[in-house]
N, C-alpha and C positions, 0 to 999 in steps of 0.2 A: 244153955243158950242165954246170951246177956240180954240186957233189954233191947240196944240195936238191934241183933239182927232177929230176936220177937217182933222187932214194928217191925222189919224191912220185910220179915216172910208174912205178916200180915197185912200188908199193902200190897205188896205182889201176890195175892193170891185173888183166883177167879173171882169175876164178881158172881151173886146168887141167882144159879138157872127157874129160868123161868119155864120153859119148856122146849124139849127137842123138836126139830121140825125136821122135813124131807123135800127137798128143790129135784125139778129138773135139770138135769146140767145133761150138756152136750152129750156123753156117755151113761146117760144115766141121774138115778136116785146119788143124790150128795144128802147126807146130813149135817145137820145145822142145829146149834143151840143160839136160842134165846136168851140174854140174860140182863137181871135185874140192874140197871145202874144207881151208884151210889146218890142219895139226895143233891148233894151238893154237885154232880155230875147234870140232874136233869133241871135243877134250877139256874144254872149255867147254859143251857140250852133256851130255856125259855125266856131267858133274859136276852141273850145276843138276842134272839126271833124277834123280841121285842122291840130292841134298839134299831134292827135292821130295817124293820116296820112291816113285818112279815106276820106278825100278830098282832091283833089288838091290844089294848089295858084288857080289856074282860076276856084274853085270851082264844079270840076265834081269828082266823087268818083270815089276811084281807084283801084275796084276792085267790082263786084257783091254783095258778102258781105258786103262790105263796106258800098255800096248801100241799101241794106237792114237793113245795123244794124241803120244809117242816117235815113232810114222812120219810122223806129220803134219808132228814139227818138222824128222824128216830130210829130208822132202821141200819142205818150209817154205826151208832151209836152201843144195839143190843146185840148186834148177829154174830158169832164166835164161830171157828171153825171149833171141832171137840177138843175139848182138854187144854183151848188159847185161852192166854190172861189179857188178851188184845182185841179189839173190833175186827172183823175181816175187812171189811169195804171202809171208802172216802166217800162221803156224802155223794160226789160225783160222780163217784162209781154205782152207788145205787140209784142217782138216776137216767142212768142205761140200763138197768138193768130191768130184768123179764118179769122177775120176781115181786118187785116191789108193792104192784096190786096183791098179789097174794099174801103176803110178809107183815105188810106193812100197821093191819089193822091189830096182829097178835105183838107186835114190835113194840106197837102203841101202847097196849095193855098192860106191859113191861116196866111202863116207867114209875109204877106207883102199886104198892102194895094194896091199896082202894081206893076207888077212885073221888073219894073225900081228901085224903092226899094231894095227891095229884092237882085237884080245885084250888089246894091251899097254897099249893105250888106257882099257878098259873094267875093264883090276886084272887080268886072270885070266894068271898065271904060264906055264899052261899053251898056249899059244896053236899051234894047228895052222893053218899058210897053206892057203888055200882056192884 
């Protein structure tokens, strides 16, 4: 294997599960994986949220909506059908969706390996791991 196509099967490959979940769907239990996204993936989130004025600078949303349209895109963002190297849902798709209250707080958890990360992500100095 040359070095292309080492970067190219390293880039295309899944990002790191965070953990399998189980949704109601119309017919039933669907499975579902969670997974990690890349840093520069969720710090690109947080920055658009930012710009948009959907967050704050100290990273809390500033307004209910805001709040909610933010978990949509986190969960927009982690949720893999099995074995996809792609997101299932469009932000907008998740929010219609049944699930999201359910989803959306392990989605969250997702986006940072502790949640000292995560703080460091979002601007706040002060960051306590969770």
């Amino acid at each position: 294997m040359n070095v292309d196509e080492l970067k190219a099967n390293l880039l295309s490959a899944p990002w790191r599960k965070y953990k399998d979940v189980t949704v109601e769907g119309t017919t039933g239990p669907v499975q579902l994986v969670i997974r990690r996204p890349p840093d520069a993936r969720v710090a690109e989130l947080l920055r658009k949220a930012k710009e948009e004025g959907l967050l704050t600078e100290k990273g809390e949303p500033t307004s209910p909506e805001a709040g909610l349209r933010l978990r949509a895109r986190v969960v927009a963002l982690t949720l893999f059908a099995p074995n996809a190297v792609r997101p299932l849902f469009t932000e907008e798709e998740v929010l219609e969706a049944p699930f999201l209250p359910e989803l959306g707080d392990d989605c969250t958890a997702a986006l940072a390996g502790t949640g000292a990360s995560l703080e460091k992500l979002k601007g706040n100095s002060a960051a306590t791991p969770t």
